[in-house]
C-alpha positions as a Markdown table, in Angstrom:
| # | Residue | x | y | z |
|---|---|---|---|---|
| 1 | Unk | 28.9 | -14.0 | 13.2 |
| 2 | Unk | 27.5 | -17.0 | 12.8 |
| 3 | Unk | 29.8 | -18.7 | 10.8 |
| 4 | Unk | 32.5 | -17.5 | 13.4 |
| 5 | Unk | 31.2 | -19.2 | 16.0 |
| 6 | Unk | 30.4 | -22.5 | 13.6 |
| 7 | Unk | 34.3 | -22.5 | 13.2 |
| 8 | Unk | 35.6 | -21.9 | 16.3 |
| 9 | Unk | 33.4 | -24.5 | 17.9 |
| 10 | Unk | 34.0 | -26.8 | 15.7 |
| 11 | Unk | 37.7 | -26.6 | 15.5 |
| 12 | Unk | 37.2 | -27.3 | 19.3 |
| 13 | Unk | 35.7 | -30.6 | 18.4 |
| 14 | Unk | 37.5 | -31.6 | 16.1 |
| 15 | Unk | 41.1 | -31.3 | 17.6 |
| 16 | Unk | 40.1 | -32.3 | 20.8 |
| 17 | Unk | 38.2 | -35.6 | 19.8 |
| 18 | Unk | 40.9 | -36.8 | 17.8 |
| 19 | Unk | 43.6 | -35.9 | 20.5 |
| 20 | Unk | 41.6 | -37.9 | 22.9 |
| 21 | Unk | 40.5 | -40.7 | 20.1 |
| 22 | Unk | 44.6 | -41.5 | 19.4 |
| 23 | Unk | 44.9 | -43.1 | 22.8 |
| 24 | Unk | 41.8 | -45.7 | 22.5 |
| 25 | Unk | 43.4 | -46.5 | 18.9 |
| 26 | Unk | 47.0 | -47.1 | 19.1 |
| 27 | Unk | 47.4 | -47.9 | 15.3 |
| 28 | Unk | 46.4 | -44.9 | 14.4 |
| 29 | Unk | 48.9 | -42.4 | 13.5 |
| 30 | Unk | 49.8 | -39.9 | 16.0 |
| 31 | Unk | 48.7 | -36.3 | 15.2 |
| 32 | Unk | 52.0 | -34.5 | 13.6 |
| 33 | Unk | 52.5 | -30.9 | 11.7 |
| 34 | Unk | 50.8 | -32.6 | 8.6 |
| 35 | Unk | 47.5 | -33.7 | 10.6 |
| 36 | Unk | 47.4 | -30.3 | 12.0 |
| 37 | Unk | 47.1 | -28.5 | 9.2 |
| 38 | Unk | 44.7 | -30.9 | 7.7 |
| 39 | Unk | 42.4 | -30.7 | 10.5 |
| 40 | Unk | 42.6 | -27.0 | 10.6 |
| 41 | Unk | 42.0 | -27.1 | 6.5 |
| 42 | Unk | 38.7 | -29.2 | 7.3 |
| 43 | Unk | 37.6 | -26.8 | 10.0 |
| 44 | Unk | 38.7 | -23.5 | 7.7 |
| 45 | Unk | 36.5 | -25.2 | 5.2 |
| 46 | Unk | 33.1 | -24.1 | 6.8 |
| 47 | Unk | 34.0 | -20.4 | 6.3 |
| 48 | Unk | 32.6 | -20.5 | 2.9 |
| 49 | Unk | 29.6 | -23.1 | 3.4 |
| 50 | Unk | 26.5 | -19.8 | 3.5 |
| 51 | Unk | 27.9 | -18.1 | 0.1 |
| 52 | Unk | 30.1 | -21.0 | -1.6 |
| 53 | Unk | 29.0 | -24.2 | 0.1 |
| 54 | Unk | 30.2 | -25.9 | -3.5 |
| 55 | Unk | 33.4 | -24.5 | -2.5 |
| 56 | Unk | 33.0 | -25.6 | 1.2 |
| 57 | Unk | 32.1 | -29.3 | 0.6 |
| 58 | Unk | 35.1 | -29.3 | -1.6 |
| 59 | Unk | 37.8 | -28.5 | 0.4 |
| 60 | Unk | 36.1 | -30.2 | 3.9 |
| 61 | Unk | 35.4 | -33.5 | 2.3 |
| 62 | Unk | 39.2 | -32.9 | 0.4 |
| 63 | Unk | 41.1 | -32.6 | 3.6 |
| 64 | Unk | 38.8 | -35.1 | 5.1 |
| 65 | Unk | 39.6 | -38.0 | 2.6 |
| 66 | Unk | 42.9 | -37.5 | 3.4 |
| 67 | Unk | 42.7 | -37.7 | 7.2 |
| 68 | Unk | 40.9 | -40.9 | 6.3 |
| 69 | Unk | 43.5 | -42.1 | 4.4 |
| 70 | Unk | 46.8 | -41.1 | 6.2 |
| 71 | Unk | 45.6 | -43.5 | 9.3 |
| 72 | Unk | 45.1 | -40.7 | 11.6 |
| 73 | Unk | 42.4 | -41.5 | 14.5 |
| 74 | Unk | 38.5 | -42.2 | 13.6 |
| 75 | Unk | 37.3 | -38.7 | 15.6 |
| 76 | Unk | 34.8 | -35.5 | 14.7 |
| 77 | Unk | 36.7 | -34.8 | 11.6 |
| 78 | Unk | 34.6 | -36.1 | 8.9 |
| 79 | Unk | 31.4 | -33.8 | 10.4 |
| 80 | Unk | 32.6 | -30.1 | 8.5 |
| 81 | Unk | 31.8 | -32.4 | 5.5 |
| 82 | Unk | 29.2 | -33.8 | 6.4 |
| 83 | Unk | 27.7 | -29.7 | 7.0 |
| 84 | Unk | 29.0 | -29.0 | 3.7 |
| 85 | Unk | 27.6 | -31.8 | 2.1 |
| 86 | Unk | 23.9 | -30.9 | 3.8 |
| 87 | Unk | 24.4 | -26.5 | 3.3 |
| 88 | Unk | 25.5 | -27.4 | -0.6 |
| 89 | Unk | 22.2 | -29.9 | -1.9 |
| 90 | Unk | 19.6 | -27.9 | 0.5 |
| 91 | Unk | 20.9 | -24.9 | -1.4 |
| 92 | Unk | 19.9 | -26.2 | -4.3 |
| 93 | Unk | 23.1 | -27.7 | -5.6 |
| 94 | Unk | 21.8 | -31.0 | -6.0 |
| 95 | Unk | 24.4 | -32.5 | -8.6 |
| 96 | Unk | 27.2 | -31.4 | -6.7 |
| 97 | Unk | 26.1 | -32.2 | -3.7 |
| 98 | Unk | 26.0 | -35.7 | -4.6 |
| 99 | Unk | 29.4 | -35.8 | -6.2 |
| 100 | Unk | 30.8 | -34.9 | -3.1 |
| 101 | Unk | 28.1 | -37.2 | -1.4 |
| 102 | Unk | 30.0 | -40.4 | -3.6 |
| 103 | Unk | 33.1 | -38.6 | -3.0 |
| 104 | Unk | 33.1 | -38.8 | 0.8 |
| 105 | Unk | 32.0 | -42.2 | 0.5 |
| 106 | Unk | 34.1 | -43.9 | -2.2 |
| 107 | Unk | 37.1 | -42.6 | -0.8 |
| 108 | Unk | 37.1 | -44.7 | 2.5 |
| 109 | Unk | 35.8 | -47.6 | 0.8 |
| 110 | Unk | 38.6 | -47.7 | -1.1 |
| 111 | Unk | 40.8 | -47.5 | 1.8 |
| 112 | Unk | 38.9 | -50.2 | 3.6 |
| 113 | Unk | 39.4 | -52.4 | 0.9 |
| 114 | Unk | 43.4 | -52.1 | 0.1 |
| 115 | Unk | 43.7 | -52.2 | 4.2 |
| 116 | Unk | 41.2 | -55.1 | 4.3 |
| 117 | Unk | 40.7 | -54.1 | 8.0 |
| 118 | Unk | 37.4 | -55.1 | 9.8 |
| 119 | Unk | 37.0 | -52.9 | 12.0 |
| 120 | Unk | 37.7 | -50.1 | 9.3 |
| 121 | Unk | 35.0 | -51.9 | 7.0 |
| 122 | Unk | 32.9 | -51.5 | 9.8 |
| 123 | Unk | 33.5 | -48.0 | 10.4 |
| 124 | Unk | 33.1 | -47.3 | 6.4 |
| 125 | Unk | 30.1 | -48.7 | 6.2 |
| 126 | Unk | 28.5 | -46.5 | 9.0 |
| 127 | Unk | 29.8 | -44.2 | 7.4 |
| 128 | Unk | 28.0 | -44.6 | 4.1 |
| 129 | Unk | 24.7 | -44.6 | 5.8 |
| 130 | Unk | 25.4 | -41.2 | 7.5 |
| 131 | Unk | 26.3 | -39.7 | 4.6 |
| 132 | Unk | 23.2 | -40.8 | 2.5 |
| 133 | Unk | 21.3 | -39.5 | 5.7 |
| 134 | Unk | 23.0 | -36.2 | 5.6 |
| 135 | Unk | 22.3 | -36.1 | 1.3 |
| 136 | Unk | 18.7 | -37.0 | 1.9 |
| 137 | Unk | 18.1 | -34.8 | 5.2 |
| 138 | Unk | 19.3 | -32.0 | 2.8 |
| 139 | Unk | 17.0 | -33.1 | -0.3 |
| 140 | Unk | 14.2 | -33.0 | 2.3 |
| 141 | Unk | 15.1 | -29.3 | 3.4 |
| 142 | Unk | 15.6 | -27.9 | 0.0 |
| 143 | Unk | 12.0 | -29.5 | -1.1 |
| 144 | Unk | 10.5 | -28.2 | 1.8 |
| 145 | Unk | 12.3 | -24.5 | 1.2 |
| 146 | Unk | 11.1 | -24.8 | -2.5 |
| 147 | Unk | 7.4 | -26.0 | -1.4 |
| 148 | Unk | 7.0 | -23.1 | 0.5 |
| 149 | Unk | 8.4 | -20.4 | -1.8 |
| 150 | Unk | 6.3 | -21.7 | -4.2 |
| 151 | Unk | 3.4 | -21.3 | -2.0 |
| 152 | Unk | 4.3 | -18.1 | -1.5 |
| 153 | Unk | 5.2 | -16.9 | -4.6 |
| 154 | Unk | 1.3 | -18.2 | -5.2 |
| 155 | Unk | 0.0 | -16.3 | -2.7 |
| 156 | Unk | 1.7 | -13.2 | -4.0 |
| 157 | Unk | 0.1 | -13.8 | -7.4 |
| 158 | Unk | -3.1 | -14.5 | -6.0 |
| 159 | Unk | -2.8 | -11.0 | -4.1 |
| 160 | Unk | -1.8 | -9.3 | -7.4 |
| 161 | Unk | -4.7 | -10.8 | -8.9 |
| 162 | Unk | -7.0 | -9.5 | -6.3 |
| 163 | Unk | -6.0 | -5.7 | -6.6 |
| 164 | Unk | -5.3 | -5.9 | -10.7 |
| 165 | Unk | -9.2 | -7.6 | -10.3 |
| 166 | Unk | -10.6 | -4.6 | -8.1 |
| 167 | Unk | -9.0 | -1.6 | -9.8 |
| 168 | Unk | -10.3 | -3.1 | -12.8 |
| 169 | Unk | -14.1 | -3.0 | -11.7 |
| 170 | Unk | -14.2 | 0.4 | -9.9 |
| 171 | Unk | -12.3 | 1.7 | -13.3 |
| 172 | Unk | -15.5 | -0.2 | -15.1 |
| 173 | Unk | -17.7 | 1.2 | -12.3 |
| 174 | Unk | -16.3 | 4.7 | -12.9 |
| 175 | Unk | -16.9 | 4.8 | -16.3 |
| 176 | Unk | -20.6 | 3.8 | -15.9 |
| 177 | Unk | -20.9 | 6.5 | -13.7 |
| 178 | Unk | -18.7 | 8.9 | -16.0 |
| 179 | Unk | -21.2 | 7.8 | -18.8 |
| 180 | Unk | -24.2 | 8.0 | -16.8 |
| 181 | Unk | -23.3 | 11.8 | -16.2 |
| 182 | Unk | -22.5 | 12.9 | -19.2 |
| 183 | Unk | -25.4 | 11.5 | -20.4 |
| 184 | Unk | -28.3 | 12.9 | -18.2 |
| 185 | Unk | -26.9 | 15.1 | -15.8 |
| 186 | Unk | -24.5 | 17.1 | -18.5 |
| 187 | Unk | -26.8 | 16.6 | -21.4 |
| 188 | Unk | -29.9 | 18.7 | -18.8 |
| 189 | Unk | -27.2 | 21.3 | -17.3 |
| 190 | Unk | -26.4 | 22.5 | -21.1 |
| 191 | Unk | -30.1 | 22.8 | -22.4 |
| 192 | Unk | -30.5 | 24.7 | -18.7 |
| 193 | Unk | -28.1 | 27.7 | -19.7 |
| 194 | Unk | -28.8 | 27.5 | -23.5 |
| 195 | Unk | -32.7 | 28.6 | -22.5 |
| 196 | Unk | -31.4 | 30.7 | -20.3 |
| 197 | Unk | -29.1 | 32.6 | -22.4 |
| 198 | Unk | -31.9 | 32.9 | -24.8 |
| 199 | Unk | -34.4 | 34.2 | -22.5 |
| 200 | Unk | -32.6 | 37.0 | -20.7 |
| 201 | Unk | -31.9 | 37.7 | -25.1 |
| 202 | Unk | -35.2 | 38.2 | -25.0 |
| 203 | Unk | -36.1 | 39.9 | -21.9 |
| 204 | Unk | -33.7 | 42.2 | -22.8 |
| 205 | Unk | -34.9 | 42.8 | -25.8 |
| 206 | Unk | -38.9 | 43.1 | -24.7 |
| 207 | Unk | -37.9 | 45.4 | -22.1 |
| 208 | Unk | -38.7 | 43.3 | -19.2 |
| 209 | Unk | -38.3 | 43.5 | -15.3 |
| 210 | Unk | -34.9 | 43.8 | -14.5 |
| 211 | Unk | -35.3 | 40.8 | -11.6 |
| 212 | Unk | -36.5 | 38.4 | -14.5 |
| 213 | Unk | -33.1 | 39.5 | -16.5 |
| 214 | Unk | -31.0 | 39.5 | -13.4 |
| 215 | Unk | -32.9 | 36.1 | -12.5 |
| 216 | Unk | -31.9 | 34.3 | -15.9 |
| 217 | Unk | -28.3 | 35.6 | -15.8 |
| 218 | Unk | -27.9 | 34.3 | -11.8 |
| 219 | Unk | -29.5 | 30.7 | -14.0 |
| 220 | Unk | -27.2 | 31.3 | -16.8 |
| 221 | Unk | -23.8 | 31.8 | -15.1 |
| 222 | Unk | -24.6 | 29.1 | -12.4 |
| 223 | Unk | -25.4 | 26.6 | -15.2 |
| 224 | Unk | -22.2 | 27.1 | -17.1 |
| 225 | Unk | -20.5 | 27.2 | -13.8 |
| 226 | Unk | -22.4 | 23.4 | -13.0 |
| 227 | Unk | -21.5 | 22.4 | -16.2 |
| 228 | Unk | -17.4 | 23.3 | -16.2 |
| 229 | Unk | -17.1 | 21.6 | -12.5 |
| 230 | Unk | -19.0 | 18.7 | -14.1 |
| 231 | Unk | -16.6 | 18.3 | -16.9 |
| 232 | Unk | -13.8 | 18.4 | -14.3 |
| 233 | Unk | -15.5 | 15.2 | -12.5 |
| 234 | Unk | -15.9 | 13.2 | -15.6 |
| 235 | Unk | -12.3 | 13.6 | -16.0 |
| 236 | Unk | -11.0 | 12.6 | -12.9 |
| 237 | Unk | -13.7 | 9.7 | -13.0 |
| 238 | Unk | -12.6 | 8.7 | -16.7 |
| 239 | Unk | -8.8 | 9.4 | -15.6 |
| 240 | Unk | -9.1 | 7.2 | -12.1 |
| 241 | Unk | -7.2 | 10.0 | -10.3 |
| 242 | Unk | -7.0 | 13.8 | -9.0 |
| 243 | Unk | -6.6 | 16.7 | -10.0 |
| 244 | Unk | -4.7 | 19.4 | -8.5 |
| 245 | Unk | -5.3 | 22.2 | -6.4 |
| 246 | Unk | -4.8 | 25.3 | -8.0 |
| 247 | Unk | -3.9 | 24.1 | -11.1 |
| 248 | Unk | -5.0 | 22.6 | -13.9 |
| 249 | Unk | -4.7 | 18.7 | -13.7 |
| 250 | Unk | -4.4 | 16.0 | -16.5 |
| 251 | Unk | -6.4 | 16.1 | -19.6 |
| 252 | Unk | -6.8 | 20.1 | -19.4 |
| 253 | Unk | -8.7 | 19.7 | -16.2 |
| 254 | Unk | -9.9 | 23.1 | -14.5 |
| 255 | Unk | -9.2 | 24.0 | -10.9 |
| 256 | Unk | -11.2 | 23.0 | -8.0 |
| 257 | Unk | -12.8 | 26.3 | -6.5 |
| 258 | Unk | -12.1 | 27.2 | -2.9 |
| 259 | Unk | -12.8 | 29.8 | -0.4 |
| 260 | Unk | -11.5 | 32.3 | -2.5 |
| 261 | Unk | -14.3 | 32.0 | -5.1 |
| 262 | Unk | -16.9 | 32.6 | -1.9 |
| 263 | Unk | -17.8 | 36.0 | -3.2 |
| 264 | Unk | -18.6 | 35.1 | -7.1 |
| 265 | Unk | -20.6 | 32.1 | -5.5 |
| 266 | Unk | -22.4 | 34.4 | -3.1 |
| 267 | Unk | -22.9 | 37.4 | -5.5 |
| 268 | Unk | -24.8 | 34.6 | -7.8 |
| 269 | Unk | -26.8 | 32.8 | -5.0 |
| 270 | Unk | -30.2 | 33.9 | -6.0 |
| 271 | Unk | -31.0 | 36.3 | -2.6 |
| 272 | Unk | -28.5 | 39.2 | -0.7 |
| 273 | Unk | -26.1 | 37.6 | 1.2 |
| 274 | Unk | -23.6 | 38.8 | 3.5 |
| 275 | Unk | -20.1 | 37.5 | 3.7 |
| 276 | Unk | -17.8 | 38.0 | 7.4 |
| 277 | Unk | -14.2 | 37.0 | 7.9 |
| 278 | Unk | -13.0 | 36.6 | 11.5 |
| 279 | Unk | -9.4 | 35.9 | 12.0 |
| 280 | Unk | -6.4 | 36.2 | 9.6 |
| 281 | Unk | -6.9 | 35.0 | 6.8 |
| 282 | Unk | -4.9 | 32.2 | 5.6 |
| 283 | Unk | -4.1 | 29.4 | 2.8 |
| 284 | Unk | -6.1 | 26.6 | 3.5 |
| 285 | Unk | -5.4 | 22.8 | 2.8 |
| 286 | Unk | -6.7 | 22.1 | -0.6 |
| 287 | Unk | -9.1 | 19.6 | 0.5 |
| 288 | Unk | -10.7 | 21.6 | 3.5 |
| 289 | Unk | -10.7 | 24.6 | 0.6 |
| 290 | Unk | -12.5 | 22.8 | -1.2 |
| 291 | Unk | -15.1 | 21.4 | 1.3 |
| 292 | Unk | -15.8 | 25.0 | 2.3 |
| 293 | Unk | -17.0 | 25.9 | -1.2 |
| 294 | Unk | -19.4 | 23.1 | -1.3 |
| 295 | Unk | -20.8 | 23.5 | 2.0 |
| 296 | Unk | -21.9 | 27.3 | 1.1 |
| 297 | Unk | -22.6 | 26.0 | -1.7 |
| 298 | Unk | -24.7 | 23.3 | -0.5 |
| 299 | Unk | -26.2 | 25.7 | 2.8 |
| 300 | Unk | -27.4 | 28.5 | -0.1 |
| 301 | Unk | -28.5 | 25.7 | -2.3 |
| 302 | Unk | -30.7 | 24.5 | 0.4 |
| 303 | Unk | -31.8 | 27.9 | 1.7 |
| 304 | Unk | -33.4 | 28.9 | -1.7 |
| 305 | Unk | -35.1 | 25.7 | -2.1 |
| 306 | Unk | -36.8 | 24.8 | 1.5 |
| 307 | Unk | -36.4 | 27.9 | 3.7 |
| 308 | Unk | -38.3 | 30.8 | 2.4 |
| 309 | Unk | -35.6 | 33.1 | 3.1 |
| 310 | Unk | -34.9 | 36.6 | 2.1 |
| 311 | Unk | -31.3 | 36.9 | 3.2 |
| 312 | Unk | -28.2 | 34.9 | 4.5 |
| 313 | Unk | -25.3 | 35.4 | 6.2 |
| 314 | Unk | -21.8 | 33.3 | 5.7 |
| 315 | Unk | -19.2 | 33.9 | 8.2 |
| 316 | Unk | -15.7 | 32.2 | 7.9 |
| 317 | Unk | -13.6 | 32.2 | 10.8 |
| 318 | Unk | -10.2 | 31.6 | 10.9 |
| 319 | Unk | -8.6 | 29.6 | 14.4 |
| 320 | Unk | -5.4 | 28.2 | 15.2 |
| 321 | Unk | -5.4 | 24.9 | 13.1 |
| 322 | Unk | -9.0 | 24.8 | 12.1 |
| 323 | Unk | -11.5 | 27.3 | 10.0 |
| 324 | Unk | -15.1 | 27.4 | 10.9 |
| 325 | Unk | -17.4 | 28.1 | 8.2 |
| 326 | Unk | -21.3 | 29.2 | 9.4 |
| 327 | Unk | -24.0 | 29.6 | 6.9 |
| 328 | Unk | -27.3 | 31.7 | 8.2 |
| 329 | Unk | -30.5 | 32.6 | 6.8 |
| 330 | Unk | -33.8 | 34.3 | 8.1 |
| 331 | Unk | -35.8 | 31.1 | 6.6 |
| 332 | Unk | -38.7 | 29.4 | 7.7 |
| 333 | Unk | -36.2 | 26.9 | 10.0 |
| 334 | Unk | -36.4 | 23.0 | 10.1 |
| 335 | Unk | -39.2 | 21.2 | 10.2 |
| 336 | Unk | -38.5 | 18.7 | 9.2 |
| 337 | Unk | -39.9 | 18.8 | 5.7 |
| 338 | Unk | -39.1 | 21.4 | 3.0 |
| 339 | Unk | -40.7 | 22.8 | -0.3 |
| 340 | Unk | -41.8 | 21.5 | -3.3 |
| 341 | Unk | -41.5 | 24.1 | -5.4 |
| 342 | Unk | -45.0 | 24.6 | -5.7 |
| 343 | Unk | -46.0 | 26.1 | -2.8 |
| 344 | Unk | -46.3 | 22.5 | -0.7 |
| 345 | Unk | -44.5 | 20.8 | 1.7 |
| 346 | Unk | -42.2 | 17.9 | 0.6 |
| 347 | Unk | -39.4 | 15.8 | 2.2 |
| 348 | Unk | -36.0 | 17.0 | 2.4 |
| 349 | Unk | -33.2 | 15.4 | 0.6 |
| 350 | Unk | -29.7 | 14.1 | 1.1 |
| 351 | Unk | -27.8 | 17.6 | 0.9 |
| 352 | Unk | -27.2 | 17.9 | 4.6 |
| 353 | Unk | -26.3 | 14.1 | 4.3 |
| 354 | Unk | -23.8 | 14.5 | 1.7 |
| 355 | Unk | -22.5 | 17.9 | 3.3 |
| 356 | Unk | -21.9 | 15.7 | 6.5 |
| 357 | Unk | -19.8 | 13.3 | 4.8 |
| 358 | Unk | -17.9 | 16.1 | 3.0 |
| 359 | Unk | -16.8 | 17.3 | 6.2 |
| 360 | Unk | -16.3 | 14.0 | 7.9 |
| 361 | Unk | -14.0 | 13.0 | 4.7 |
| 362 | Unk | -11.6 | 15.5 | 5.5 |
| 363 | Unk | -12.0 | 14.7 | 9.6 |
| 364 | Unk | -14.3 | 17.9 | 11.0 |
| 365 | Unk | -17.7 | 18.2 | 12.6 |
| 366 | Unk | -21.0 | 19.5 | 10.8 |
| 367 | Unk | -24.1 | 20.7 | 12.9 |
| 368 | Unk | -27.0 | 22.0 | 11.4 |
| 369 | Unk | -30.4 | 23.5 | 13.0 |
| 370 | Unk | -32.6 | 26.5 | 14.1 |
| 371 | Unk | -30.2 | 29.4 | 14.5 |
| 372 | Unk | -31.2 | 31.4 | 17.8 |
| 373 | Unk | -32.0 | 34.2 | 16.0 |
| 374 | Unk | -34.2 | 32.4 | 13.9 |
| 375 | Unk | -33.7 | 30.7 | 10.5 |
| 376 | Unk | -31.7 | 28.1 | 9.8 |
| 377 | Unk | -27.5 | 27.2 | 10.4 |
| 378 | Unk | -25.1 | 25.2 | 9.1 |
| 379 | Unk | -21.9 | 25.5 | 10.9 |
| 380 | Unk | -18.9 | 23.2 | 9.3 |
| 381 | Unk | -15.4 | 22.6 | 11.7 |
| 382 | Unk | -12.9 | 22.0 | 9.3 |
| 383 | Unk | -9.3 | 21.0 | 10.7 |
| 384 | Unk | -6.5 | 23.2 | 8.6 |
């Protein structure tokens, strides 16, 4: 469109400037059929000057010379070339550009000289110095377009750099981790069930109380549980990625548990609990599956370490785009401080910190506190 409307306006000026030039330079030739077509040629010229301007400058500045040299009236003419000669070197054409450049200028001298005219010498020579105006104007574009492509180009590399630089550290800082895990955490969790496989061996065969059996075997199964969802993060944190829901993931990675594994983890929690489903039940996103696993999990976890309790209750209900998941127990509540194991009162740790970022990763509300009932609650909002 733009080229359309470079044409047609300057096909205006062109034939009307050197209509009205003729009659302030009488020796001029008068415009006939030949001058026609070589205006129009020079105007046609600039159709080609954004994909070809080689091709452009070649037939402007052609049909332009011979204006020039058939005597026809000093007008507009000569500018098509003059766009030409500028669209061709700020493109990059640079040795082309300036043939046509000595072209458009050598041509009228020549004239000049077999004419020996001085007004014409005149008019070549301010000619000359708009051409090497228009040549350098157009160097001065194409270094400037060049300058900032190449700052660009920089920029982009510089960017690149950046990310390539980042990945490359959290893949180191990954690995520590990955290494760090395998060799405490992993290395702990294994000895855990071997002893405990070994004990309930010999409970069993000593004829002990079935709680101390039961006991180990709750140890024993939770261990090896720990230990297969531990292998799973190594992987993902050796890999840099994720693994699937529901299905095994690169590297022979196991699933991810969900809500449907809420009654093994209950039936191994260490005390009775009691598990209530309100609603139909539903598929939930994998993440939010996920995310209720870990916050019974986390909620029993807590429950047989700091409250004292004999029971709990878990009740998952099910809402129009959202699942609630409640965990209650008939615990000592919170006070702020929780057990030592030994019968003493010590600090509580980060699992209802980590629970609430769980949640808030995959955009719900957590609330914990004294249930009215007595005990403690954990209620998780999870949006499905």
């Amino acid at each position: 469109m733009r080229t359309i409307a470079l044409v047609c306006g300057m096909g205006v000026a062109v034939f009307s400037s050197t209509a009205m030039a003729f009659g302030n330079q009488p020796d001029a030739r008068p415009l006939d059929a030949a001058g026609y077509a070589l205006l129009a040629v020079t105007v046609l010229g600039l159709a080609w000057q954004q994909r070809r301007p080689e091709a452009a400058l070649a037939v402007c500045a052609g049909s332009a010379a011979a204006v020039f040299t058939l005597g026809y009236a000093l007008a507009l003419w000569p500018i098509p070339a003059l766009i030409a000669l500028f669209a061709t070197v700020a493109d990059g054409r640079r040795a082309i550009g300036w043939a046509g450049a000595a072209f458009l200028v050598a041509v009228p001298g020549v004239v000049a000289v077999v004419r020996g005219e001085a007004d014409v010498v005149i008019a070549v020579i301010v000619w000359t110095l708009v051409v090497l105006a228009a040549a350098q104007a157009a160097e001065v574009s194409r270094a400037r377009r060049a300058y900032t492509a190449e700052v660009e180009r920089r920029a982009a590399d510089a960017e690149r750099t950046r990310e390539e630089e980042a990945l490359r550290r959290a893949q180191e800082e990954r690995l520590r981790v990955a290494r760090e895990l395998h060799d405490v955490t992993s290395h702990t969790v294994s000895v855990i069930a071997l002893h405990a496989a070994v004990a309930a061996e010999a409970v069993e065969r000593a004829g002990g109380p079935p709680e101390a059996a039961t006991a180990l075997q709750v140890i024993r199964t939770s261990s090896r549980q720990a230990l297969s969802e531990m292998r799973t993060v190594l992987g993902v944190l050796r890999d840099g990625g994720e693994t699937a829901q529901g299905r095994p993931g690169a590297g022979g990675h196991v699933p991810q548990p969900g809500s449907a594994q809420l009654p093994r983890l209950l039936r191994d929690a260490g005390l009775p609990v009691t598990l209530d489903v309100e609603g139909e039940r539903r598929p939930l996103p994998p993440a939010a599956d996920l995310t209720v696993y870990r916050v019974v999990q986390e909620a029993l976890t807590n429950t047989l370490r700091h409250a004292g309790a004999t029971t709990a209750r878990v009740t998952l209900t099910y809402e129009a785009g959202a699942v609630t998941v409640r965990v209650d127990d008939d615990g000592r509540g919170d006070d702020g401080r929780g057990d030592d194991g030994r019968g003493g009162r010590a600090p509580r740790g980060h699992g209802l910190t980590g629970m609430a970022e769980r949640v808030a990763a995959v955009g719900g509300r957590l609330t914990t506190g004294n249930a009215p009932q007595g005990g403690f609650r954990v209620t998780a909002r999870l949006p499905a």
